[in-house]
C-alpha positions as CSV (number, residue, x, y, z in Angstrom):
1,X,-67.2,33.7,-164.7
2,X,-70.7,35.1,-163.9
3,X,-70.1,34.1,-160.1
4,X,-66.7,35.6,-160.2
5,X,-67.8,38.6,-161.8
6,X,-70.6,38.8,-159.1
7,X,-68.3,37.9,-156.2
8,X,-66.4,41.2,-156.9
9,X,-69.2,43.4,-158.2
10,X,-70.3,42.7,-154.2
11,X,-67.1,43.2,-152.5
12,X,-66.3,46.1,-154.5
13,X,-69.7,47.8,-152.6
14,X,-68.5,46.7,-149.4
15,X,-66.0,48.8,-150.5
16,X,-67.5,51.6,-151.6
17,X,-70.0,51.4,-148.4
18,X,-67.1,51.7,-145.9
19,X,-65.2,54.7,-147.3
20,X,-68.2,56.2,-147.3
21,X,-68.9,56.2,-144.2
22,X,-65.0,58.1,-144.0
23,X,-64.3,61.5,-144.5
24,X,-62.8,62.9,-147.4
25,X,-59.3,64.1,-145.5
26,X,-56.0,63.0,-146.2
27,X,-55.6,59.1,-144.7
28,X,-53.1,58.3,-142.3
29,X,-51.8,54.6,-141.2
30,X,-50.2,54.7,-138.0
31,X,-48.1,51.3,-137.4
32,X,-47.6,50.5,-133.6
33,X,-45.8,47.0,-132.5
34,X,-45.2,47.1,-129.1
35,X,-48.5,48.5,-126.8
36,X,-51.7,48.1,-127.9
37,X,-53.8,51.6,-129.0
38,X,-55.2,53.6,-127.5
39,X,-53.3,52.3,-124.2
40,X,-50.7,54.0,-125.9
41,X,-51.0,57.5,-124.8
42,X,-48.7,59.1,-127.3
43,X,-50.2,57.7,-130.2
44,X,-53.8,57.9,-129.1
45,X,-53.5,61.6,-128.4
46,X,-51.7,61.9,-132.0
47,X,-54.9,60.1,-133.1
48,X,-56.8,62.5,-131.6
49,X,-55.2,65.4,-132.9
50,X,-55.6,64.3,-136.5
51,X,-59.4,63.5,-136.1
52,X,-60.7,66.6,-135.3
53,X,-58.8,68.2,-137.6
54,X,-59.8,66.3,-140.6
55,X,-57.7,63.3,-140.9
56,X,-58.8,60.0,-141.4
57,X,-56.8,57.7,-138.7
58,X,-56.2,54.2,-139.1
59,X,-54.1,52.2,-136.4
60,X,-52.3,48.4,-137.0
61,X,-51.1,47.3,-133.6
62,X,-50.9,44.3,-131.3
63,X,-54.2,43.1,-129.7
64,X,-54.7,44.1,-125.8
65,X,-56.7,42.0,-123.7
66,X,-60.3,41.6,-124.4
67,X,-59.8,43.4,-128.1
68,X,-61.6,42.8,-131.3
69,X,-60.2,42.6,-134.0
70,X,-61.6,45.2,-136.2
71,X,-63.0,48.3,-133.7
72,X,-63.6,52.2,-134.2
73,X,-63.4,54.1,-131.0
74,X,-63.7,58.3,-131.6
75,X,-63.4,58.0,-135.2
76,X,-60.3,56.3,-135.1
77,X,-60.2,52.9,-137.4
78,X,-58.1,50.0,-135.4
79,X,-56.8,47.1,-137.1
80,X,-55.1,44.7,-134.7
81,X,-53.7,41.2,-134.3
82,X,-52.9,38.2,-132.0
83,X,-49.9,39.4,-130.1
84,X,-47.3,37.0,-130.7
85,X,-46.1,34.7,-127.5
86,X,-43.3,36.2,-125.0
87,X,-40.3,36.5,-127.1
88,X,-37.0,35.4,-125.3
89,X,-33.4,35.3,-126.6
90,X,-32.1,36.0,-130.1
91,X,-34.2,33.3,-131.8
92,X,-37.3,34.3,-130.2
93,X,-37.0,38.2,-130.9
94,X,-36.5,37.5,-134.3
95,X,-39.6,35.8,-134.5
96,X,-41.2,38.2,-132.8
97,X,-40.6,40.8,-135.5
98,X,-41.3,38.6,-138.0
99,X,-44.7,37.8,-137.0
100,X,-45.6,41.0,-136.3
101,X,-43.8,42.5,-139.4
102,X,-46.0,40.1,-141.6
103,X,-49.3,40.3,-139.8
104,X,-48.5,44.6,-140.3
105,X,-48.2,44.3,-143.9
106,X,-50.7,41.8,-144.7
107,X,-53.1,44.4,-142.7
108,X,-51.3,47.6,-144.1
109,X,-53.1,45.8,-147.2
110,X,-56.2,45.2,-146.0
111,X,-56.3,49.2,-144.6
112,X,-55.7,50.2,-148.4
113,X,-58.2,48.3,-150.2
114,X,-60.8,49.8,-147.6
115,X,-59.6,53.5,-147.9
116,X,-56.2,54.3,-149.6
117,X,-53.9,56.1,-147.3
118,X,-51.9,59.1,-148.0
119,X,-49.4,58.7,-145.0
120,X,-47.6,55.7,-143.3
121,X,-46.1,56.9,-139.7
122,X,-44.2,54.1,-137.9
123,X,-43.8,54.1,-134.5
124,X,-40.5,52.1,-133.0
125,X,-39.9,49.9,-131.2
126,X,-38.5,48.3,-133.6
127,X,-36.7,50.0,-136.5
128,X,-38.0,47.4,-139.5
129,X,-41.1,49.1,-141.1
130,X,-38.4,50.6,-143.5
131,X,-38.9,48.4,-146.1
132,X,-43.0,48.2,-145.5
133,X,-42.5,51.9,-146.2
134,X,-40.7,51.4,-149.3
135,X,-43.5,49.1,-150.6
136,X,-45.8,51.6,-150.3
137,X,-44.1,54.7,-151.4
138,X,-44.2,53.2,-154.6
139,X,-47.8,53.7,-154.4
140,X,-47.1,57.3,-153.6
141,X,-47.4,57.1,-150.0
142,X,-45.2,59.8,-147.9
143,X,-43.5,58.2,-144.9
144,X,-43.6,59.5,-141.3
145,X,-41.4,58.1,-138.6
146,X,-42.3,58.6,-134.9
147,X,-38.9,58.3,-132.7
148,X,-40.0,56.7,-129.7
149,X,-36.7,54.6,-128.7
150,X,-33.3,54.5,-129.4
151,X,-32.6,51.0,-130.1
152,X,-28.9,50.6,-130.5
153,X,-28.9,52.2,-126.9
154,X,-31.5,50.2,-125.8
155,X,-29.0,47.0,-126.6
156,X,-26.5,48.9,-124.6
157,X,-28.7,49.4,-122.0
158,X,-29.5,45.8,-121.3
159,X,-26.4,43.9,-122.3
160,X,-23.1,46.2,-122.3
161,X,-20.6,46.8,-124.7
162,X,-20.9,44.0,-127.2
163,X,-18.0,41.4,-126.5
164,X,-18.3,38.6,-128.9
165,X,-18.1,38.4,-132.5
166,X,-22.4,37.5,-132.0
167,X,-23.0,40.6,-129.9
168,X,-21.5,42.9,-132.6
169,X,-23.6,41.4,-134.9
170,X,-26.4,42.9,-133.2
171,X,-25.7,45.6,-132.2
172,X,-24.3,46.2,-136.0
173,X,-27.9,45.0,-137.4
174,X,-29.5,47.6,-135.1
175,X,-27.7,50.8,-136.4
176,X,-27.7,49.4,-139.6
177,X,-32.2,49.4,-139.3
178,X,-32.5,52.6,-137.3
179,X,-29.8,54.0,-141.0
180,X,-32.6,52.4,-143.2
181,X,-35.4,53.9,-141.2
182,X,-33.7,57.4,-141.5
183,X,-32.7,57.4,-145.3
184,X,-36.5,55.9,-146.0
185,X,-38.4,58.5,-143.6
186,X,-39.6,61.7,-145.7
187,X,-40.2,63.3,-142.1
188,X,-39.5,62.4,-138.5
189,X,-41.1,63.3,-135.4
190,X,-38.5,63.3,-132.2
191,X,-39.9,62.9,-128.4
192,X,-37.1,65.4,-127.2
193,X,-34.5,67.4,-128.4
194,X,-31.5,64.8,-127.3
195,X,-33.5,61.9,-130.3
196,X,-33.8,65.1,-132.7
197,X,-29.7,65.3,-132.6
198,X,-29.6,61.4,-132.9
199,X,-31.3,62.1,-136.5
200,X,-29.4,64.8,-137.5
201,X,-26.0,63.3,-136.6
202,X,-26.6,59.3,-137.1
203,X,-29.4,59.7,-139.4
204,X,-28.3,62.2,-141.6
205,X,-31.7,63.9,-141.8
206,X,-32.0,67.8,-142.6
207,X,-32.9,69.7,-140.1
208,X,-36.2,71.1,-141.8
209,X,-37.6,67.8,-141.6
210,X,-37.5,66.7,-138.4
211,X,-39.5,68.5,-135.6
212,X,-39.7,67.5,-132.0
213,X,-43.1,66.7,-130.4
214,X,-42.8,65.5,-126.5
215,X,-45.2,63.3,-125.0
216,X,-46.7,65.6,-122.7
217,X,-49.9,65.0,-120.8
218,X,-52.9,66.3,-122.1
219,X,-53.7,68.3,-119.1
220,X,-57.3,69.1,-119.1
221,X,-57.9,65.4,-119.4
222,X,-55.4,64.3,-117.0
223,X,-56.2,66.1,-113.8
224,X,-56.3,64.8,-110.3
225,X,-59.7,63.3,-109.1
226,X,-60.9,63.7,-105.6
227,X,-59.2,60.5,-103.6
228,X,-61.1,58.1,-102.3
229,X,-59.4,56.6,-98.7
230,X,-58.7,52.8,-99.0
231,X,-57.4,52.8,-95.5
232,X,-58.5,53.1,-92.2
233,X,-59.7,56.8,-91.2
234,X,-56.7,57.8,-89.5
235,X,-54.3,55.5,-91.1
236,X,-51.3,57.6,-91.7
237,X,-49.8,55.8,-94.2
238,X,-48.1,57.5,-97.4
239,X,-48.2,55.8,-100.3
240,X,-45.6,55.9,-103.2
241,X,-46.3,55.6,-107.0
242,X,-44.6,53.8,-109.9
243,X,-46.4,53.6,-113.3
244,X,-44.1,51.9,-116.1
245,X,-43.5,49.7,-118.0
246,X,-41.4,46.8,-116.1
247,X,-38.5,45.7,-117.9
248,X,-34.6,45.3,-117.5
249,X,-33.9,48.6,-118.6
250,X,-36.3,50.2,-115.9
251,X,-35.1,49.5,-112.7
252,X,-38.4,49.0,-111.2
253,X,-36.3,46.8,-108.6
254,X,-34.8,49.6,-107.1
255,X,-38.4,50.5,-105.9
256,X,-38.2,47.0,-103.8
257,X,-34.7,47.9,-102.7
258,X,-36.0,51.1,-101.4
259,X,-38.9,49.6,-99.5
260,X,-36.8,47.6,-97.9
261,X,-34.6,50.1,-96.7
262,X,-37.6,52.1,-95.6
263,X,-39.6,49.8,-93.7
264,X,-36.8,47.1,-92.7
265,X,-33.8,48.7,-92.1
266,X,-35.4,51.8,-90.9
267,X,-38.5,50.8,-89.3
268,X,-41.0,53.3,-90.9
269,X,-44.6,51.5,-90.9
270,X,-46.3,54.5,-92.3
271,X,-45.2,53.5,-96.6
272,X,-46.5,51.4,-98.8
273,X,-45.8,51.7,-103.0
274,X,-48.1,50.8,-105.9
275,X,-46.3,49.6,-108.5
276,X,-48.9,49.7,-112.1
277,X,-47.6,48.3,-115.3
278,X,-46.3,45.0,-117.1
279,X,-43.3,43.9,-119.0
280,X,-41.2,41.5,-118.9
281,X,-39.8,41.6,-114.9
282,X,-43.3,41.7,-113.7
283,X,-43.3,38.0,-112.3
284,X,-39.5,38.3,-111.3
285,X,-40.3,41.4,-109.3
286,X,-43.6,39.6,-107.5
287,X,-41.1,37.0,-106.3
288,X,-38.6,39.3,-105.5
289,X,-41.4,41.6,-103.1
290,X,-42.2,37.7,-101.3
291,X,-38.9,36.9,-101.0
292,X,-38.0,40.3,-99.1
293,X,-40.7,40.2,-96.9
294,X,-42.6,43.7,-98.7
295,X,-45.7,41.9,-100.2
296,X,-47.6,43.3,-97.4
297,X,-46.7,47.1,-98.5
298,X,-46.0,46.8,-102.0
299,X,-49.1,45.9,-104.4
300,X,-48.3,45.2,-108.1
301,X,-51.6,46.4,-110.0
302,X,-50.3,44.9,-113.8
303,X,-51.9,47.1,-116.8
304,X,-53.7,49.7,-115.7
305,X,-55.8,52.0,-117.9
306,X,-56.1,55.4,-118.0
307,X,-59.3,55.9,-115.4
308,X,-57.5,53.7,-113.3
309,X,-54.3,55.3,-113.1
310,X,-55.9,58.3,-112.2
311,X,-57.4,56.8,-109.0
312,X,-53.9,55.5,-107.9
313,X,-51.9,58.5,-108.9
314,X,-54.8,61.2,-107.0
315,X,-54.7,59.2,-103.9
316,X,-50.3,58.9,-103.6
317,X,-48.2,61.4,-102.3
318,X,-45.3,61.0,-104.4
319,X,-44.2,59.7,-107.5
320,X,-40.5,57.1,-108.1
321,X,-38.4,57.4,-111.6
322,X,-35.9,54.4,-110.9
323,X,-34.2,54.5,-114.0
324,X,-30.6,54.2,-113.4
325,X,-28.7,56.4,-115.6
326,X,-27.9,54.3,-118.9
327,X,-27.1,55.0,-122.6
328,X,-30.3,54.6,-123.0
329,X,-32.0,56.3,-119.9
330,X,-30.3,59.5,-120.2
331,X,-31.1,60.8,-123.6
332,X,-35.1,59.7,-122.9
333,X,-38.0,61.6,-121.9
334,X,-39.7,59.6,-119.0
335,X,-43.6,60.1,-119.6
336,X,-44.1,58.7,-115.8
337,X,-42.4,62.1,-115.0
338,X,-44.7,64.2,-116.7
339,X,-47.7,62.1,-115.4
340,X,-46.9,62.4,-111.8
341,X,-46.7,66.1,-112.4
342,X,-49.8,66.0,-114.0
343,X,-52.0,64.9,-110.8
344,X,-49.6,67.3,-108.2
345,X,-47.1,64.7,-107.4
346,X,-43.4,65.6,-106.6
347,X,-41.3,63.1,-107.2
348,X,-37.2,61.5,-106.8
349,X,-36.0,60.2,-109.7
350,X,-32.3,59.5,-110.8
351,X,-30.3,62.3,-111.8
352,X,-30.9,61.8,-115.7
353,X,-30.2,64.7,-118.7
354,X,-34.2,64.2,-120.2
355,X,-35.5,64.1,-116.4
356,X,-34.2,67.3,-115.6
357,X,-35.2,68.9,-118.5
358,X,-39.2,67.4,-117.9
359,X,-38.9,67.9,-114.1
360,X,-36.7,70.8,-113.5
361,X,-37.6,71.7,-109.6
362,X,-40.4,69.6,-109.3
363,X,-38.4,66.7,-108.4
364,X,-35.7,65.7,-106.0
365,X,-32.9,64.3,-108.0
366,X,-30.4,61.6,-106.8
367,X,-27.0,60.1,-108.2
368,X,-27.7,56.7,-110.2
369,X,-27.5,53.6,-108.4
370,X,-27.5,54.9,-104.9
371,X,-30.0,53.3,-103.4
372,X,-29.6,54.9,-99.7
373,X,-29.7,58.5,-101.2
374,X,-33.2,57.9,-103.3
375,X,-34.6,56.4,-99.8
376,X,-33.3,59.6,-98.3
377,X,-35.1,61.7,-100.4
378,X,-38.1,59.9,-100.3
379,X,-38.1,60.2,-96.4
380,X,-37.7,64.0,-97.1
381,X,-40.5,64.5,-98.7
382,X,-43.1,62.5,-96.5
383,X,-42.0,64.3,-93.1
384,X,-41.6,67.8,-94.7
385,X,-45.5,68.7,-95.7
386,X,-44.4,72.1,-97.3
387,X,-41.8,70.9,-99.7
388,X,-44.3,68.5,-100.5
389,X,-47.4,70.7,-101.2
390,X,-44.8,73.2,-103.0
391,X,-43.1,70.7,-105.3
392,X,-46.0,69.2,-105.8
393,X,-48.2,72.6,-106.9
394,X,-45.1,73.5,-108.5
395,X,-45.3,70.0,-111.0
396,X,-48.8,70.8,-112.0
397,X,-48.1,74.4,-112.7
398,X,-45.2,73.5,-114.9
399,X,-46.7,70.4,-117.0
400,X,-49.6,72.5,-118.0
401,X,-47.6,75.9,-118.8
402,X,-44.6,74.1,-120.8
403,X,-45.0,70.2,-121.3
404,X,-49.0,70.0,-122.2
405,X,-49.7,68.2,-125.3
406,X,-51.9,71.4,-126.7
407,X,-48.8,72.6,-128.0
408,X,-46.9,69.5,-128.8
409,X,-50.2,68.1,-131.3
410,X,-50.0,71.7,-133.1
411,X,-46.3,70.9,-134.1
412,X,-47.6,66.7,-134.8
413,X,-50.3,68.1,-137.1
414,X,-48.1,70.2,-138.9
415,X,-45.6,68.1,-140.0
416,X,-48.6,65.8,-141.4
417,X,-49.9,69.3,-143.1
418,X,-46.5,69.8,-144.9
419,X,-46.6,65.2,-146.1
420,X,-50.3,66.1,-147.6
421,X,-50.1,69.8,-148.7
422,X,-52.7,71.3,-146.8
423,X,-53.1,73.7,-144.1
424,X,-54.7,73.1,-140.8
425,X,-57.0,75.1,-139.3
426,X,-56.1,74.7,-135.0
427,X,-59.3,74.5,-133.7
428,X,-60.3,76.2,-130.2
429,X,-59.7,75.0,-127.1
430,X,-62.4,74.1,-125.4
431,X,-64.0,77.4,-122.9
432,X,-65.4,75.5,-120.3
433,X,-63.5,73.1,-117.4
434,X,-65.6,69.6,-116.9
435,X,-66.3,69.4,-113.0
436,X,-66.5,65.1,-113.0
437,X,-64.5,62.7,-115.3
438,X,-66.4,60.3,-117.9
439,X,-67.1,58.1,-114.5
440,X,-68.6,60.8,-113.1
441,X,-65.5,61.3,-110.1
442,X,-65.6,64.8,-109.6
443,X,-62.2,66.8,-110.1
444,X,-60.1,68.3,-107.9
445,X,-60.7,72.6,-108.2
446,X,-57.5,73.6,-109.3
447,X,-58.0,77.3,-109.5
448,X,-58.8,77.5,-105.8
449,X,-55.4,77.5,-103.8
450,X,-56.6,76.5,-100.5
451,X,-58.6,73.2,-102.2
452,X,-55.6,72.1,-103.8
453,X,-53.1,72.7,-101.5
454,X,-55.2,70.7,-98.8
455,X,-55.3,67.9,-101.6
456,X,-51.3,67.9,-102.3
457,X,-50.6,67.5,-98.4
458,X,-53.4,65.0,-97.6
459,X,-54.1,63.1,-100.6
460,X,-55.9,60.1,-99.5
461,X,-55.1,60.5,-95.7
462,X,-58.3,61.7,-94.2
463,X,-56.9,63.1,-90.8
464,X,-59.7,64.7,-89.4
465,X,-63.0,63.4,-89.1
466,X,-65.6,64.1,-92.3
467,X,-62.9,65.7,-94.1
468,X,-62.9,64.8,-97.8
469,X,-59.3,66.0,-99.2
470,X,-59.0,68.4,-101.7
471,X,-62.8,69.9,-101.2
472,X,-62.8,73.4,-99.6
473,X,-65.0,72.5,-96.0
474,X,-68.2,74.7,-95.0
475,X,-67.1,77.2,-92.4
476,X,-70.7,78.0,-90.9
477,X,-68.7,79.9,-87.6
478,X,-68.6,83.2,-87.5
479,X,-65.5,84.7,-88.4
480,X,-63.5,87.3,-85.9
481,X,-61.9,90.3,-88.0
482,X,-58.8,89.7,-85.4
483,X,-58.2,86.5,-86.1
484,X,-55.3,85.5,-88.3
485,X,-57.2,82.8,-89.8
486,X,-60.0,85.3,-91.8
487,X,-58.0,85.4,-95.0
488,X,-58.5,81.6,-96.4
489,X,-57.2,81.7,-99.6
490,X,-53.6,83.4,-97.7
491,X,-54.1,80.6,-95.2
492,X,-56.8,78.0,-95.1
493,X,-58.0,76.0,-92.5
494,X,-55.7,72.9,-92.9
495,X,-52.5,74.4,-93.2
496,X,-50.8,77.9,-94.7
497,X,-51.1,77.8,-98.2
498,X,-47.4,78.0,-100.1
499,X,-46.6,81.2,-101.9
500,X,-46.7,79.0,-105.1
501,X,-49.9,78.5,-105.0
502,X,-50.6,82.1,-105.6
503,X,-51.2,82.2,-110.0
504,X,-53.8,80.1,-111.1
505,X,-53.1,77.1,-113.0
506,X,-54.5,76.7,-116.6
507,X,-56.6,73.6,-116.7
């Protein structure tokens, strides 16, 4: 009894010696199953909205590559776990959730005997931390749910209206979890305003408790970098953009089909794509690029993180959204969308409800499905510079006047206010613009016109000899008052400069 007693006397310290290294804010567990944190932006960023504002954070997700088990990275605690194998067909998906479902809770466990938590938010995919929930709301915890996916429409999306008495089944058991998530949730969070009417009208919820919070780009963090050429100097060859995740319901294939169209059926030898992201048509669509004769202008990157995708997404021209209009597809905010605005992309993308509402005029929209009209409007864009520059300026401008994330944490934080009872004070934004990212690559100057439109029509194509895009060049030759070209910020040595670039946009 004397061991015993001693046993817990010492992990009762431990204890003791790791919530005091904690803060004395409200806690918050945030359950993610299907990416890996913080590769997943949304929930990092909510992470780091909470942090600075008091909050203590803890995180239960799958384990990425090269993870430990136990980690804090900005003040954020992360619990994770072996990912569980590939899951495939009805038996293995199951599984799936089970494993995970089990490994959450016995975690969720482990979270509360280091530092009680005051709020559980789940994030779906998928719609069975309901009862998890339950569990702990008997301990007085209030229950947050983040509405990443529809699932129902996701089944939709990938295997039609059900047929059999087995597909019903399924689809059945899926509306009947996304009800139980619903009736559990005290408060839900909605990516757009299209999930927000799935929870008032499926759900049931009141309207006063749920709030919608996009996944817009933090802007001042996700800013184009100065490209660095990975082609011959004088290489004119544009390159194209996909960053996704690569699964049925994303039609990253139509990206091959377009290729092919581009460079075999049409013969242009100046396009190559870059295709970042995993899932589970990632080997499919490697075979599929060998088989059509494009793995010489189509490179698939896999998972990318965040200072990589930056590189890729400064140094391509434009950005693809191949998502074919589905049940699914159309009521979903694409976050690749607001990316590729982020770093001055235009883009083409499938004429979706969500898209349009994210992209607006900023991208070239096409009807679903036709293939020869997205290759069209690709071709558009790489022979007309201007439209290019101008969408392109016009895609930054917008993402960091309407979609930034600023705005979107404020309304995340204060739904956790209203779960604890407190009252956050929003704290300033920061007065001063960093010139280099954390690996020291310096930034594009997006409050000088000329600089940036340079960089939209150029990116990575170095034209002219010693020419490094998107850096204003030294003009040491004296400048004639007659000559049209004296003005540089109207018109700018490389080009005229769009009237859209004429307001300066807010890092």
């Amino acid at each position: 009894m004397g061991r015993l007693a001693d046993l817990r006397a010492r992990f009762a310290a431990r204890r003791s010696a790791r919530a005091a290294t904690r803060g004395s804010g409200p806690h918050v567990l945030i359950i993610v199953q299907n990416l890996p944190v913080p590769l997943d932006r949304r929930v990092w960023m909510e992470c780091q909205a909470l942090e600075p504002r008091g909050y203590e954070v803890s995180v239960i997700c799958p384990k990425g590559p090269g993870d430990r088990a136990r980690e804090v990275i900005d003040g954020v605690h992360l619990y994770k776990y072996r990912p569980p194998p590939e899951a495939d067909g009805l038996t293995g998906y199951a599984w799936e959730f089970a494993y995970c479902w089990l490994r959450t809770a016995w975690l969720s466990r482990k979270v509360w005997r280091d530092h009680p938590f005051d709020v559980m938010q789940a994030c779906n995919p998928p719609d069975t931390y309901w009862l998890l929930a339950r569990w702990w709301k008997r301990r007085g915890v209030r229950f947050l749910f983040d509405h990443h996916d529809l699932n129902p429409e996701l089944f939709l999306s990938r295997f039609g209206e059900p047929t059999g008495l087995v597909e019903r089944a399924e689809l059945g058991a899926l509306r009947w979890l996304e009800r139980r998530t619903f009736a559990t949730a005290d408060k839900v969070t909605s990516t757009n305003e299209s999930y927000r009417r799935v929870a008032l009208e499926r759900g049931g919820m009141d309207p006063c408790d749920v709030t919608v919070v996009r996944s817009g780009p933090d802007t001042r963090r996700m800013r184009p970098i100065v490209p660095t050429p990975t082609l011959p100097e004088g290489k004119e060859t544009f390159t194209l953009a996909y960053v996704g995740i690569m699964g049925p319901q994303d039609g990253v294939d139509t990206v091959l089909h377009v290729m092919e169209e581009l460079v075999h059926r049409r013969g242009r030898q100046d396009v190559r794509a870059v295709l970042m992201g995993f899932g589970d048509c990632l080997a499919h669509l490697q075979r599929e690029s060998v088989a059509r004769g494009l793995d010489h202008v189509v490179e698939f990157t896999g998972r990318v993180d965040r200072d990589a995708m930056a590189a890729h997404l400064s140094n391509a021209d434009l950005g693809l959204c191949p998502d074919l209009r589905s049940p699914l597809n159309d009521l979903s905010t694409m976050n690749k969308t607001m990316e590729y605005m982020a770093y001055c992309l235009p883009s083409v993308s499938f004429d979706l409800v969500e898209t349009r509402i994210s992209g607006a005029d900023a991208v070239l929209y096409v009807p679903s499905g036709d293939v020869g009209a997205f290759a069209d409007a690709v071709e558009r864009l790489l022979d007309d510079d201007d439209l290019r520059v101008e969408m392109g300026l016009r895609a930054r401008r917008r993402v960091a006047e309407v979609l930034d994330w600023r705005a979107q944490a404020a309304a995340y934080v204060s739904v956790l206010d209203s779960l604890t009872g407190r009252f956050t004070i929003v704290p300033p934004a920061p007065t001063t613009w960093r010139s280099h990212d954390e690996l020291g690559r310096p930034y594009i100057d997006l409050h000088d016109p000329v600089a940036l439109a340079d960089f939209v029509r150029y990116r990575a194509r170095t034209r002219r000899p010693g020419r490094v895009p998107g850096v204003r060049p030294t003009l040491v030759r004296p400048r004639d008052p007659h000559d049209p070209r004296r003005d540089a910020r109207a018109s700018g040595p490389f080009g005229p400069v769009p009237s859209v670039a004429g307001p300066e946009v807010e890092l």
